[in-house]
KOLTI-241132 format. One line per field, with one value per residue (C-alpha): x, y, z; residue in one letter. Coordinates in steps of 0.5 Angstrom, whole numbers, plus 2048, in hexadecimal, padded with zeros to 3 digits. Layout:
! residues N
xx = X	... $
yy = Y	... $
zz = Z	... $
residu = A	... $
! end
This chain:
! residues 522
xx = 809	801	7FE	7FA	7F2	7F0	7EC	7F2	7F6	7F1	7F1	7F9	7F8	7F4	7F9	7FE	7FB	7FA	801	804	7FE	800	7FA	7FB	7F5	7F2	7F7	7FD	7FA	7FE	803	801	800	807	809	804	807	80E	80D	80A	80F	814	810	80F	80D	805	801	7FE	7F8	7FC	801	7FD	7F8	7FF	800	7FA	7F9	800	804	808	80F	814	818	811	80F	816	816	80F	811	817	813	80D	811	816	817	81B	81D	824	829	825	81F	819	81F	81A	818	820	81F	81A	81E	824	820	81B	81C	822	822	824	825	82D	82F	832	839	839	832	830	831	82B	826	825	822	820	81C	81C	816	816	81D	81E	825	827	828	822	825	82D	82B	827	82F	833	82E	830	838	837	832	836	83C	83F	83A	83E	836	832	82F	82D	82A	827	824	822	81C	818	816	819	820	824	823	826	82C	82E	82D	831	837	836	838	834	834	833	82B	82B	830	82B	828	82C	831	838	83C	83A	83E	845	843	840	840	846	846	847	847	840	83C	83D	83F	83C	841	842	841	839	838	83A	833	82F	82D	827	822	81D	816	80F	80C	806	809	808	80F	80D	815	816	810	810	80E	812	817	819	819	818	815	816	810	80F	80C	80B	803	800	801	7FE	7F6	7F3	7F3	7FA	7FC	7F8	7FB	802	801	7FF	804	809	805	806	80E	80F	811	80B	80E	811	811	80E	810	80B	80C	809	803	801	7FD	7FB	7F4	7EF	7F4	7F7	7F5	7FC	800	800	801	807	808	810	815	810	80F	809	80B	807	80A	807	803	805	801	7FA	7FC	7F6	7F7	7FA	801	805	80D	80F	817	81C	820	826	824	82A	829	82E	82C	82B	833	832	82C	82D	826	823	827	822	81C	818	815	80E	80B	807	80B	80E	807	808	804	7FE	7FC	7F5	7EF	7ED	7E7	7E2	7E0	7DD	7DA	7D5	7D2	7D1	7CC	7C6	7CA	7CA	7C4	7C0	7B9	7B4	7BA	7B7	7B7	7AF	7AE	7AD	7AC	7B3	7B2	7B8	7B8	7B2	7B7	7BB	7BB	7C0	7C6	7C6	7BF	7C2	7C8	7C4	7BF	7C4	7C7	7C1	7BF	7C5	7C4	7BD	7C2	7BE	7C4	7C1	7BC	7C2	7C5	7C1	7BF	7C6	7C6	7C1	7C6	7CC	7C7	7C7	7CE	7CF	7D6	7D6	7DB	7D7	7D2	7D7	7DB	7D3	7D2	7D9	7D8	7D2	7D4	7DB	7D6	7D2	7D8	7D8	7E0	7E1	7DC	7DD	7E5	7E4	7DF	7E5	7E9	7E5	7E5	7ED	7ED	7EA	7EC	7F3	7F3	7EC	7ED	7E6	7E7	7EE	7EB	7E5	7EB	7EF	7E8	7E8	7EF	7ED	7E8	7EC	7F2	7F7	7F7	7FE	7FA	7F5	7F9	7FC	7F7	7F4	7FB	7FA	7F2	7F6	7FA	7F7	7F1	7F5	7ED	7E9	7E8	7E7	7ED	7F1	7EB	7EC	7F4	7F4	7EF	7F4	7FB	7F8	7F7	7FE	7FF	802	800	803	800	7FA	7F9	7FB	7F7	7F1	7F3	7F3	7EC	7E9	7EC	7E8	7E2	7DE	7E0	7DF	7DA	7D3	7D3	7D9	7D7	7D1	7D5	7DB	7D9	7D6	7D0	7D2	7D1	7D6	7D5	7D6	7DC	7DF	7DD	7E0	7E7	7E7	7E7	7EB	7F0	7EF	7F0	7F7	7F6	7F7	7F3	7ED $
yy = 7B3	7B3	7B9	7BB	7BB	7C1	7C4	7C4	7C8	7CC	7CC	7CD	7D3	7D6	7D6	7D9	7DE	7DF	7DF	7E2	7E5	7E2	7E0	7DA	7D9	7D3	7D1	7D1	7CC	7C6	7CB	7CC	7C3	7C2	7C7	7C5	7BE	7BF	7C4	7BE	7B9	7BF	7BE	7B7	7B8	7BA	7B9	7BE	7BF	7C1	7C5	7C9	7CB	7CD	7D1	7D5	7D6	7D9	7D3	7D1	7D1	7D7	7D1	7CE	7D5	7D7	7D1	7D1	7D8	7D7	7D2	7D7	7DC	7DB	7E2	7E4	7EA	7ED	7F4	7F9	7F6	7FB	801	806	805	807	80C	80F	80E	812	817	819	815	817	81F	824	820	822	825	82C	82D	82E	82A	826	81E	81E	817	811	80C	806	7FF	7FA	7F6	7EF	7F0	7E8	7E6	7EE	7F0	7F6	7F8	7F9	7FB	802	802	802	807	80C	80B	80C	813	816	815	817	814	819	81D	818	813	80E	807	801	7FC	7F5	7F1	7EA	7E5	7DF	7DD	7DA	7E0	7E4	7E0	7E1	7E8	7E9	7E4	7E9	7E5	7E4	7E1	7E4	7E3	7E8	7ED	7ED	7F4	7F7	7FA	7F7	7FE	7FE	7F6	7F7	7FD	7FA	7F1	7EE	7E7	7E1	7DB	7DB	7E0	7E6	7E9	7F0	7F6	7F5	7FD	7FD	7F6	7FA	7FF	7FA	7F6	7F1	7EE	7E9	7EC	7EA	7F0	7EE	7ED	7F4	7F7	7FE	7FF	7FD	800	808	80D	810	80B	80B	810	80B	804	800	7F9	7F7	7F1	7EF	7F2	7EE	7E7	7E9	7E9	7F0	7F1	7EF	7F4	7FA	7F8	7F8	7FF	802	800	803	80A	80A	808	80D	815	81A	81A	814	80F	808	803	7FE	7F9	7FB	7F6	7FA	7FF	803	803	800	800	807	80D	811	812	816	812	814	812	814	810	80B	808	80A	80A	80E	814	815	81A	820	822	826	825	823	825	81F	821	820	821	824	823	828	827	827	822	81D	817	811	80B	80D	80C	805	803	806	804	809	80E	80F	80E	814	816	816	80F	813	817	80E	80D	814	81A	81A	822	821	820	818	817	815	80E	80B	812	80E	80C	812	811	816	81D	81F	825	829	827	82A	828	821	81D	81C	81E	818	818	816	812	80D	807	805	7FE	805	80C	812	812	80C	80C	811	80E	809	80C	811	80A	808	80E	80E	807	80A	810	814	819	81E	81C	819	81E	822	81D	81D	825	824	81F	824	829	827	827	820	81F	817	815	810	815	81A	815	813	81B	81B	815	819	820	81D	81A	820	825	828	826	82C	82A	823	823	828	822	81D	822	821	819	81A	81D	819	813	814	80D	80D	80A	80C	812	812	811	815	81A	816	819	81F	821	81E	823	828	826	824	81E	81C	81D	819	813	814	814	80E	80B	80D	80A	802	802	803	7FE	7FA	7F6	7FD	7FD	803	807	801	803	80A	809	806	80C	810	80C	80B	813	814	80F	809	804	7FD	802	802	7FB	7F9	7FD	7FB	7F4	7F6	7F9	7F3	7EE	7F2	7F4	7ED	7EE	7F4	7F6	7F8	7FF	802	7FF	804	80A	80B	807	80D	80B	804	7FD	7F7	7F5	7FB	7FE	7F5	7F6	7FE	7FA	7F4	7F9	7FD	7F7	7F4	7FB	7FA	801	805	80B	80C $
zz = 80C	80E	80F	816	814	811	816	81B	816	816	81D	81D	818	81D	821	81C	81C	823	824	81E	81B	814	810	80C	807	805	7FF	805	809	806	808	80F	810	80E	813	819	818	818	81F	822	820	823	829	82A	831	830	829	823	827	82E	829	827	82D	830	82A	82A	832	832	836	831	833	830	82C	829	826	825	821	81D	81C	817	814	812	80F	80A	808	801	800	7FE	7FE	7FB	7FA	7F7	7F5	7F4	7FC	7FD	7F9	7FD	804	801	7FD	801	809	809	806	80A	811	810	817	817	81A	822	822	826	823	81D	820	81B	81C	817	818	813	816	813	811	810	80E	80E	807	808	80F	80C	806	809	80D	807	804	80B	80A	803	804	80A	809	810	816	81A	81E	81C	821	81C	81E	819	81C	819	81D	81A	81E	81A	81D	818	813	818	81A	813	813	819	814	80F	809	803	7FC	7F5	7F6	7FB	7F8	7F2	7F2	7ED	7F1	7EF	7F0	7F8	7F8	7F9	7FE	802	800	802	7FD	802	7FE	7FA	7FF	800	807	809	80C	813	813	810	814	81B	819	819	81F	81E	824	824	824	823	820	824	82B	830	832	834	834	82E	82A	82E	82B	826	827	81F	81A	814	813	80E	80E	808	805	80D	80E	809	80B	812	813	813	81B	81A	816	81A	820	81C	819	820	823	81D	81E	825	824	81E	81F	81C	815	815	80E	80E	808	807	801	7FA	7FB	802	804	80A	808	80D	813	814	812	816	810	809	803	7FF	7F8	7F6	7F1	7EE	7F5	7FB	802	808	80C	813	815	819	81F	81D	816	811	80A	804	803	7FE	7FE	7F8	7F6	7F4	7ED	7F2	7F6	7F7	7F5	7F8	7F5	7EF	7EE	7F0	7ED	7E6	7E4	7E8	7E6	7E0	7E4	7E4	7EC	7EA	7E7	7E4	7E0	7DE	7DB	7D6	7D5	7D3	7CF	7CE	7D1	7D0	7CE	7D3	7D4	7D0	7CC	7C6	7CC	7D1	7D7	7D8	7DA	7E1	7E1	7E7	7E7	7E2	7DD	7DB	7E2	7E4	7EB	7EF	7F7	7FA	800	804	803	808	80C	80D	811	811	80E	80B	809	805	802	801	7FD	7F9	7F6	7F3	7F0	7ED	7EB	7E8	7E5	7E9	7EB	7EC	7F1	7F4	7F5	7F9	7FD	7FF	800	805	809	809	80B	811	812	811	80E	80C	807	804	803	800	7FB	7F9	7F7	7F5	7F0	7ED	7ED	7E9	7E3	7E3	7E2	7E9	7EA	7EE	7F4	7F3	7F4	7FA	7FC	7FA	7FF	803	805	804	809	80E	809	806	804	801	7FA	7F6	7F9	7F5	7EE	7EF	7EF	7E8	7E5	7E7	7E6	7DF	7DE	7E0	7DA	7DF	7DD	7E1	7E6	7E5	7E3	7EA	7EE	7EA	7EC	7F3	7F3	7F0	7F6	7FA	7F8	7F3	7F1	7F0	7E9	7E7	7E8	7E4	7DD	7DF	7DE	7D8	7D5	7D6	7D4	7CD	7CD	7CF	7CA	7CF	7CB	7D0	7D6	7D4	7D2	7D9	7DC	7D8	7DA	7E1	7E0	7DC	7E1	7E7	7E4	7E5	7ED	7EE	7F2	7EF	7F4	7F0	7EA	7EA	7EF	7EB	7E5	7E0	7E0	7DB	7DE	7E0	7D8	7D4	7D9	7D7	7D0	7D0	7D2	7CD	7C8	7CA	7CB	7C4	7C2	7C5	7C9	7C3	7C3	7BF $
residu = X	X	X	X	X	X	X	X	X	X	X	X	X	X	X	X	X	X	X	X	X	X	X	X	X	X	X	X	X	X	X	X	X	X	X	X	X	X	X	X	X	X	X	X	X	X	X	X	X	X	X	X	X	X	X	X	X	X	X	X	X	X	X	X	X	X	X	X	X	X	X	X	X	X	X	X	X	X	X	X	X	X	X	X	X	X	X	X	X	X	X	X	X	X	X	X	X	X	X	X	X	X	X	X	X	X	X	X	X	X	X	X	X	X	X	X	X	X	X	X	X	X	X	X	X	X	X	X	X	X	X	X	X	X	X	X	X	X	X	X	X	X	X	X	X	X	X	X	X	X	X	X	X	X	X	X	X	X	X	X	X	X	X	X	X	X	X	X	X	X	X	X	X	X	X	X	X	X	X	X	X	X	X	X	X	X	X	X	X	X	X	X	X	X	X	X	X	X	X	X	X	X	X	X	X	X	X	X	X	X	X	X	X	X	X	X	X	X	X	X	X	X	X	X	X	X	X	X	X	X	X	X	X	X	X	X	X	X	X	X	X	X	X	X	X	X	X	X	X	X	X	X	X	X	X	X	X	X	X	X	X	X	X	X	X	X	X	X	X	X	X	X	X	X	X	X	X	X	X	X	X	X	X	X	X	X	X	X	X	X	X	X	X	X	X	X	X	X	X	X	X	X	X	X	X	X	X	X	X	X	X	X	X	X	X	X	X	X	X	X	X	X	X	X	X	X	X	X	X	X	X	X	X	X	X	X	X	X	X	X	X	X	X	X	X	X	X	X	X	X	X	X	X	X	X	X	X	X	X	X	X	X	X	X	X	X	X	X	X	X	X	X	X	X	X	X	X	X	X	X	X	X	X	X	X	X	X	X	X	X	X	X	X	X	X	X	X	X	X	X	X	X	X	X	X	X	X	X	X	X	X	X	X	X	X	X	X	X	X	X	X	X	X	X	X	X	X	X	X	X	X	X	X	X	X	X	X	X	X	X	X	X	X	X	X	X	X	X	X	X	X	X	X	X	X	X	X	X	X	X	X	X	X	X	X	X	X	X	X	X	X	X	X	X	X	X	X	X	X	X	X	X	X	X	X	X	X	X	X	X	X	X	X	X	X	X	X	X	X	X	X	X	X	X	X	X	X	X	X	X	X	X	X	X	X	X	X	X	X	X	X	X $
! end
């Protein structure tokens, strides 16, 4: 097959993600000619060039994108894939919503958004019939859309193979599989839940996408093929359909950081997944289980029956406070002025003014290790009442090496507030927490900071700190090696922000040791 030239291709990329906002980088362009090739094959009336300017304007034909669509989005899933995702459904989105008796019916309503062949969608219906038991007082509704056809044709069948039945749920099988040859037929009961409906997750439909329209929404491994301003159109467009409280499941490699801040992010049962926000609320929360949660699927998923709620808890308990990075190499100790620092006339950055003449003479005075100075300087902007969250996290980072952790995680609080998705406010927090002797604590706001920015290396270093401390030796070397692996990208801001006062070299040079040591402690 001749592949269109490369500038078409581009040009038809352009367009995909136009019409689908899927974004296909440099390494799928093959990919992509062999597709802009076989659809003009299919449309032998016009030629690529015709296709694809059809394509971007909007005046393809429903049979044309319906078919391009099937071709682009191959999805793979299976029954109960990511059980941890599960766990937290039934645990906490489904804990106390059981309706009183002579109440009127309790509302749930469920989208599975990119459902492909139907897996996810049946899987939260057999998790409803196994949770509820009687239906009786509920007005329960899951819903499966995607804009792929022949997924959804085979949803609708709900016949599978053993590959889809590989999620290690073997007890669920003769209740609710029926061995038609060699595939399995799902129970017309759970089938009868579900319904499925071809959608763009990009098209407008006010009647669809109501408000509060659905009480759970499951998209995962969807938004991060889309180009960003896809997935902020997409996420909007989930809030404004979502109830205040509501839960959103992205997959385990997305995150809501740069597209909304309307929810809070939750982390429960080794997993992480966002709740809504109510109307007026502000403030991070966290739910907390109850030792006599019920946990259904742990009955059927045995090997997540030992798994502990909190992924911190997994990594083990650190009892002492690690040593600080790198000690036999402490930089200069954050002090008042008179106290080692020469006085110096502070002046912004002269191409600069304001606010940001500030920030930017802060950041080169700590360069310079001039904290103080820099401090100062800082004060003067928040004593005018200007609360900017690169400013806060700059004074956070210095007050932090300094030892002032109590005014630097009410700074911390601060940028959450406004940020809750803000990952080097994240790990500004790991630090003090550690200061504090909490170190669970430390460990899991270092894990929050990794998720929500897996390229951000410094969380990953801190981690394995503290995992060698807690004697998680395997833990520790991975987390090194993230670190290493990341610290010749990093961008040289953090480096001198949130890397201790040590360069690119040293911080490199701290985790090869630390790996040829194996991650033992000292």
């Amino acid at each position: 097959m001749k592949l269109p030239s490369r500038e078409l291709i581009d040009r038809f990329r352009d367009a995909v993600a136009r019409r689908f906002g899927l974004d296909f980088d440099d390494g799928k362009r093959d990919f992509l000619g062999e597709i802009l090739a076989k659809q003009t094959d299919r449309v032998t009336e016009t030629d690529a060039i015709t296709y694809v300017h059809r394509l971007f304007t909007g005046q393809a034909s429903q049979t044309e994108t319906t078919t391009l669509a099937a071709d682009l989005t191959v999805g793979e899933t299976y029954f109960f894939r990511h059980p941890d995702q599960f766990r937290a459904f039934t645990d906490v989105a489904l804990s106390g919503r059981q309706p009183q008796p002579g109440a009127a019916p309790r509302r749930l309503h469920i989208l599975s958004a990119g459902c492909a062949s139907g897996e996810e969608a049946y899987s939260l219906a057999i998790l409803l019939r196994q949770y509820l038991q009687d239906s009786s007082g509920w007005d329960l509704r899951v819903t499966g859309i995607d804009l792929n056809p022949v997924s959804l044709a085979k949803a609708v069948r709900g016949r599978y193979t053993e590959w889809s039945l590989r999620g290690g749920y073997e007890a669920l099988r003769p209740q609710y599989f029926q061995v038609v040859g060699k595939e399995y037929l799902l129970d017309n009961s759970i089938r009868a839940m579900v319904s499925f409906e071809e959608r763009n997750l990009l098209d407008d439909a006010p009647d669809f996408w109501r408000p509060g329209a659905f009480d759970v929404i499951f998209c995962r491994n969807v938004i991060m093929y889309f180009t960003p301003e896809a997935a902020r159109t997409v996420v909007a467009r989930f809030t404004s359909s979502l109830t205040p409280g509501g839960f959103l499941f992205l997959g385990p490699a997305e995150t809501l950081r740069g597209l909304s801040n309307e929810y809070h992010l939750q982390h429960t049962h080794d997993t992480f997944y966002y709740r809504r926000r109510l109307r007026d609320e502000k403030m991070p929360q966290t739910p907390v289980l109850s030792e006599t949660t019920p946990r259904f699927l742990d009955a059927y998923i045995p090997e997540l029956a030992a798994v502990d709620d909190s992924w911190v808890a997994a990594i083990g308990k650190a009892s002492e406070r690690i040593a600080r990075l790198g000690r036999e190499m402490k930089p200069v100790p954050l002090s008042g002025r008179g106290a080692g620092f020469p006085e110096q006339e502070v002046r912004p950055a002269p191409e600069k003014t304001g606010l940001t003449g500030s920030i930017h003479a802060a950041r080169e005075m700590v360069r310079q290790e001039r904290y103080a100075d820099a401090l100062q300087l800082l004060g003067s902007s928040a004593d005018e009442g200007r609360r900017d969250p690169d400013e806060q996290l700059l004074r956070a980072a210095i007050l932090t090496n300094g030892g002032q952790v109590a005014e630097a995680e009410r700074l911390c609080h601060d940028v959450l507030t406004g940020d809750e998705l803000n990952a080097e406010a994240r790990y500004l927090l790991a630090l003090c927490r550690e200061h504090a002797g909490e170190y669970e604590a430390a460990m899991e706001q270092d894990g929050i900071a990794i998720y929500l920015d897996p390229g951000f290396a410094m969380p990953h270093l801190h981690l394995g700190l503290l995992r060698k401390r807690a004697r998680d030796r395997e833990g520790a070397c991975r987390a090194f090696g993230d670190a290493a692996a990341l610290l010749p990208r990093e961008d040289t801001s953090r480096i001198l922000l949130f890397g201790g006062g040590f360069s690119r070299d040293m911080l490199l040079r701290l985790c090869e040791a630390e790996l040829r040591a194996g991650g033992d402690d000292a």
